[in-house]
DOZAMAR-508654 format. One record per residue (C-alpha): x, y, z; residue in one letter. Coordinates in steps of 0.001 Angstrom, whole numbers, plus 500000, padded with zeros to 6 digits. Example, Ala and Ser with C-alpha at 12.3 -4.5 7.8 and 13.67 -1.06 7.14 Angstrom:
512300495500507800A 513670498940507140S 
***
This chain:
963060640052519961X 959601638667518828X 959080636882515552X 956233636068513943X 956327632170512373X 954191632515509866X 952622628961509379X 951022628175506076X 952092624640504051X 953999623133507252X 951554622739509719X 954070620999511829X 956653621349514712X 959629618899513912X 961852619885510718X 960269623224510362X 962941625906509137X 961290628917509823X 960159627839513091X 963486626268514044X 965130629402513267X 962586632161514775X 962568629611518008X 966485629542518714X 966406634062517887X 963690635194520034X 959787635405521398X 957464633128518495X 953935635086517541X 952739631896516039X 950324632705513338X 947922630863510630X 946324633550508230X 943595632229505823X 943973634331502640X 941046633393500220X 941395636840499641X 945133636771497970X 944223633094496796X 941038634093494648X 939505631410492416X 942864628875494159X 940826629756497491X 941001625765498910X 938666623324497932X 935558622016500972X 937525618619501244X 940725620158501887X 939354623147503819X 937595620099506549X 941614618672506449X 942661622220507249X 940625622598510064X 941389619490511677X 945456620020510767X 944960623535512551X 943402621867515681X 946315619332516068X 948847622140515263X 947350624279518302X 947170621154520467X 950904620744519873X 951593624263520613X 949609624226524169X 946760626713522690X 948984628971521533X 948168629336517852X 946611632683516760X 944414632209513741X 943500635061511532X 941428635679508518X 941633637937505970X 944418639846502884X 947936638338504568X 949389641418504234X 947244643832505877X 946964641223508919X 950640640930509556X 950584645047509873X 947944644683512601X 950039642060514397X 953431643756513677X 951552647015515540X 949962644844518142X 952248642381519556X 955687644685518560X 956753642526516525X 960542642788514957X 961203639945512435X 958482638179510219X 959780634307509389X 958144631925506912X 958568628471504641X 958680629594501145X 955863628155498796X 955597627718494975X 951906628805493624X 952156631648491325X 949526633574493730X 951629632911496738X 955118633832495282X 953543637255493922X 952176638272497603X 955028637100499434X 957546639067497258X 955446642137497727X 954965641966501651X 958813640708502048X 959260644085500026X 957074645960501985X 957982645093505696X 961662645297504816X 961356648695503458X 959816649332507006X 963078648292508639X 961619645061510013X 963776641585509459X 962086639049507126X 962938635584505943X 962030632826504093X 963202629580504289X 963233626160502105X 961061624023503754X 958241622647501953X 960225620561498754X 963206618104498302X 965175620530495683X 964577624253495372X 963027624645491642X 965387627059490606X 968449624832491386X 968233621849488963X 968659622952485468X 969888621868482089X 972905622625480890X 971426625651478630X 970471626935482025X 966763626531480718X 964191624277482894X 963970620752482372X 960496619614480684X 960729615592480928X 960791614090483972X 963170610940483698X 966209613704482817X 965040616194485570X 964695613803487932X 967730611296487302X 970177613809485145X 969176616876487641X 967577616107490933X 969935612933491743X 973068614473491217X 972863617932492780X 973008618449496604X 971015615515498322X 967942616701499920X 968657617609503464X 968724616139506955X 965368616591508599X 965552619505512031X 964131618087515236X 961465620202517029X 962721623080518703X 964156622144522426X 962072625211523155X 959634627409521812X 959157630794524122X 955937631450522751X 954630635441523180X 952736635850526685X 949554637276526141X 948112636144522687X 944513637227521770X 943574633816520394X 941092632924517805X 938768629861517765X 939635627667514592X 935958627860514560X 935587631088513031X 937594630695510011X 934691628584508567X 936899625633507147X 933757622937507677X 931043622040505906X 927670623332506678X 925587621305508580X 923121619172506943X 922556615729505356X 925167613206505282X 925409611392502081X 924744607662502571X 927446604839501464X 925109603776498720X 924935603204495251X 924061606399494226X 926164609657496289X 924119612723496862X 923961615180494444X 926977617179494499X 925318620028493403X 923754620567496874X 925789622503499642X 925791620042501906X 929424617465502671X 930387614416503940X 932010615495507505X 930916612568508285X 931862610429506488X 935313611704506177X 935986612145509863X 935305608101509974X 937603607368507049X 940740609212508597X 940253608544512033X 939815604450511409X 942805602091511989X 944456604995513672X 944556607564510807X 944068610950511305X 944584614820510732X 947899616201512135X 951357616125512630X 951742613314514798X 949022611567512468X 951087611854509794X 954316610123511125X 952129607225512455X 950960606986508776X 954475607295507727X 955791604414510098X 952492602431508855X 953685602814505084X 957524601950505845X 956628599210507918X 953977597306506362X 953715598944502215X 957565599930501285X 958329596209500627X 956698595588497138X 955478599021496674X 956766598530493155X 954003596282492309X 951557596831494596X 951139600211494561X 949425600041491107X 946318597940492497X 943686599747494760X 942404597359496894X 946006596417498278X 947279598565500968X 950625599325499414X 950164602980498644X 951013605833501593X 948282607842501404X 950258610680502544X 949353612986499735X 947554615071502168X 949941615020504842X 952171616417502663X 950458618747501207X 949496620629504674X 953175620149505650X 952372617763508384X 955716616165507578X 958014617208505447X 959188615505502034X 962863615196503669X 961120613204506893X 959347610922504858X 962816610730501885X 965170609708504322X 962642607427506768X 961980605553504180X 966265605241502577X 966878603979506116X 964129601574506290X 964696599914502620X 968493600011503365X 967711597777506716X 964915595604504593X 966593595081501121X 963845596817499341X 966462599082497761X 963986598198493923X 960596599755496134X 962717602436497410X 963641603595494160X 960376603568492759X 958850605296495906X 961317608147495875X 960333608619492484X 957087609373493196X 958223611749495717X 960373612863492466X 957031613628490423X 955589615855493325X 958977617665493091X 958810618253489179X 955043619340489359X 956045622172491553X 958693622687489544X 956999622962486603X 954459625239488401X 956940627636489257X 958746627571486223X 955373628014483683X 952826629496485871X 950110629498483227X 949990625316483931X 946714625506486007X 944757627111482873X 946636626763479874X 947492623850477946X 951019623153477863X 951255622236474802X 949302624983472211X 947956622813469658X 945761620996472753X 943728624761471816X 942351623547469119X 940941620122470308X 937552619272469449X 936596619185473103X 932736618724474040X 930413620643476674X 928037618396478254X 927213619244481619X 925027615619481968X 927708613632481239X 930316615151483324X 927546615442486638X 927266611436485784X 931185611174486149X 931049613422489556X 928790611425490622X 929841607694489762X 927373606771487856X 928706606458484426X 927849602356483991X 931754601385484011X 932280599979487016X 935951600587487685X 935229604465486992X 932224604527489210X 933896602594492065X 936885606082491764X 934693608733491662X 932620606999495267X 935720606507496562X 936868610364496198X 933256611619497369X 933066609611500332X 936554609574501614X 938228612687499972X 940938610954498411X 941124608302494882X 943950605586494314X 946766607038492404X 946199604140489193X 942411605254489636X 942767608568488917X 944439607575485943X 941710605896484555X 938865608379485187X 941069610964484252X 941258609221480835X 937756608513480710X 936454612074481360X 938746613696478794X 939172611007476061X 936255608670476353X 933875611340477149X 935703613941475166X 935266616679478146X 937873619470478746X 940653618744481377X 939816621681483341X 936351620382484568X 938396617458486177X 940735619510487767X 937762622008489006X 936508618722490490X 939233617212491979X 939922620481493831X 936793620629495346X 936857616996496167X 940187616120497043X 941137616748500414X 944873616255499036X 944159619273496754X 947576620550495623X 947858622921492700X 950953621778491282X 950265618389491480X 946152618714490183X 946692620753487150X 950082618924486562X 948359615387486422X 945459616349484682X 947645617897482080X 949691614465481484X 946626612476481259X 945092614774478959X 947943614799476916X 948377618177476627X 951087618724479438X 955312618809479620X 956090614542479289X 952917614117478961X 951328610402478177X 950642610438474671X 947090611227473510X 946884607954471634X 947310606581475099X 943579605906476117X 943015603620479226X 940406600823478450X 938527601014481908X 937592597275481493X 941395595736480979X 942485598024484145X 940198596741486049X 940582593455484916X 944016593892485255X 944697595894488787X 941391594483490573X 941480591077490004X 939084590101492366X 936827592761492206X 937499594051495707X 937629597232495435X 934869597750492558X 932624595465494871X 933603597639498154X 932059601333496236X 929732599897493930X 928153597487496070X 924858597140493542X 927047594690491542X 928619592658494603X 926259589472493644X 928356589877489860X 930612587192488965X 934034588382488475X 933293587562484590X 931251590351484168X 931692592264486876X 934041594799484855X 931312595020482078X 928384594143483300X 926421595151479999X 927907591779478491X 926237589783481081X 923661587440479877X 920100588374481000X 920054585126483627X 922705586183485038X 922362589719485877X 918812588742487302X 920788585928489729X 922615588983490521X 920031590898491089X 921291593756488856X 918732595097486667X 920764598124483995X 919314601264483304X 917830600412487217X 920258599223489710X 923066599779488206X 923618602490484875X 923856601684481161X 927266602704479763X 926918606637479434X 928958605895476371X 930569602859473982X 933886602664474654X 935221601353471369X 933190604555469696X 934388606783471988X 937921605810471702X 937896606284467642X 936366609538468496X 939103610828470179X 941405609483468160X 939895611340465584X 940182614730467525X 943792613687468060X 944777613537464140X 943005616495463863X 945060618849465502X 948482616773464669X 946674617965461136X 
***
């Protein structure tokens, strides 16, 4: 019997249903389609296509060269190989974007009507979205009842499958260099660490730069990348993660966004890794508030599934009506870090040179772009797609949504992060604004988080001159914040 394993969002060996199962039944076609096609304007972002690329590489690696890459509508490819390779059963992990549920429905239709054996599997979340439901049988839309009333008291998530004690794979496979599918940048100029990132509107990445960032201390892209990372978090960030995770130069977040994302591990590996480590370390507090977070990457995609409109519709209606502005300046000088608040700038360099922002950072230029500066959600999320090499459509237009207000339990409009007190607050010492905006290093920690208060003598010790080195505010942040306040009553109006 051959099976094709049909790998998409769980890019990895060990506690992989689908491949688990097609292993222990038969001959495994192992195959990796890349459907822009099906995916349209969701087609993957250029961060997150370089982390695909290098995720593919380690996935072929792990299956001895055996991984046949294909490009193209899903559907239509799967024929070919059905007709090439005889193929009898099709296998796959189930996944939650509209897009994805509408093809896969239609070509588990399809080949099944052809007489050929398909499955899906659950393989890629903690709790199936369709299982945890209110009473009413409706879907939850608050998270603290979904996730403590719904999540935590149905069937715990599940054990995690080893790797398969063997995978036959089919003899002769007409492989396909990763090459081909075009996941990297083009070649060109690499933007320089500096002060002031290259224009984003040029086609040209940071390869580069984000090779370096993944690859140092022993990061990487992969499978077997993504458990060291895991051990690295349990071992050395799960203790005080509570506290720590909220300030971005500490090293108490897990950064494993991405690894989850591509399905490098698996949200049971990393749920019950880290209940066994907190049990042994007494960090049952951390543990809590970890698995939460885990808990708000499970209600995103729950809330995807359940209101597939959330990528481009607000939420909530009356968000319609906001007075929203369109000023294409203002958002290229957020892109680009150079809006003359420090703690903003120092998120937005962080996410275009290493593909990935803080969690409590995003938070604050998320608030900034769509309160302070008044600009629609969606250009954030358009951004962070591109950008993010953790680029997950649940989670993007899910977060941008609760910042902006305008989503299910969202943070309240009236909520508006003061960039200065965060940073103030959750980087004390300046670390991590001095480590991406380096042009205010020679600041004292006094004015670092508003340098536009600092006394002429001492921005010229500094050598800072603003409006030169270093940006004027692209906007007053006590104005801005009564403006949006005012947009707010409007529409409660």
């Amino acid at each position: 019997m051959v099976i094709i394993h049909w790998f998409r969002q769980d890019l990895r060996l060990s506690d992989n249903p689908s491949l688990f199962e097609a292993a222990g039944n038969g001959q495994v076609l192992p195959v990796f389609i890349l459907d822009d096609h099906s995916a349209g304007q969701w087609a993957s972002g250029r961060a997150s296509r370089w982390w695909l690329h290098h995720s593919l590489e380690a996935l072929n690696e792990s299956l001895n060269g055996r991984l046949l890459v294909r490009q193209g509508d899903a559907e239509k490819v799967l024929r070919d190989l059905i007709k090439e390779y005889k193929v009898d059963a099709v296998y796959w992990n189930r996944c939650y974007e509209p897009w994805r549920i509408q093809r896969d429905q239609r070509i588990k239709k399809s080949l099944r009507d052809d007489g050929l054996e398909v499955k899906s599997f659950h393989g890629s979340l903690l709790w199936e979205p369709w299982t945890v439901l209110k009473k009413d049988g409706t879907p939850y839309k608050v998270f603290t009842p979904y996730y403590r009333k719904g999540c935590l008291i149905s069937e715990p998530p599940r054990e995690p499958l080893p790797v398969p004690k063997k995978i036959q794979c089919v003899a002769k496979i007409a492989k396909k260099n990763i090459n081909t599918l075009g996941l990297l940048p083009s070649k060109g100029l690499v933007p320089e660490q500096n002060h002031e990132p290259a224009d984003p509107s040029k086609q040209v990445r940071w390869d580069h730069n984000l090779y370096t960032h993944w690859c140092e201390q022993g990061r990487g892209v992969g499978e077997t990348a993504a458990k060291n990372k895991l051990r690295d978090f349990i071992n050395k960030g799960l203790n005080g993660y509570k506290e720590g995770r909220d300030y971005p130069a500490r090293h108490s977040v897990s950064q494993l966004s991405a690894h989850l994302h591509f399905g490098e591990v698996s949200p049971n590996q990393v749920w019950h890794a880290s209940a066994a480590a907190a049990t042994e370390n007494n960090a049952e507090t951390d543990l809590d508030c970890f698995h939460s977070e885990l808990g708000w990457r499970e209600f995103s995609y729950y809330l995807l599934y359940h209101f597939p409109t959330l990528p481009e519709q607000n939420f909530q209606p009356k968000f319609d009506r906001f007075p929203w502005q369109d000023d294409p300046k203002i958002l290229k000088r957020w892109q680009k870090g150079l809006t003359g608040i420090p703690i903003v700038d120092a998120g937005m360099r962080e996410l275009w040179q290493t593909g990935f922002m803080h969690n409590r950072v995003r938070m604050i230029v998320g608030s900034f772009l769509v309160k302070n500066l008044l600009q629609q959600w969606r250009q954030g999320e358009a951004w962070f797609w591109d950008c993010l090499v953790d680029a997950d459509l649940a989670s993007n237009s899910a977060s941008w949504q609760w910042v902006a207000g305008s989503g299910a339990d969202a943070a309240p409009y009236f909520r508006i992060f003061n960039p200065v007190t965060q940073g103030q607050k959750f980087d004390p010492d300046g670390e991590y604004i001095r480590r991406y905006v380096p042009e205010l290093s020679g600041l004292p920690n006094k004015y670092l988080f508003s340098p536009w208060y600092a006394p002429a003598h001492v921005l010229e010790q500094s050598g800072v001159v603003l409006g030169d080195h270093y940006p004027e505010p692209v906007v007053d942040l006590k104005f801005s914040r009564e403006r949006a306040l005012e947009g707010w009553q409007a529409i409660k109006s």
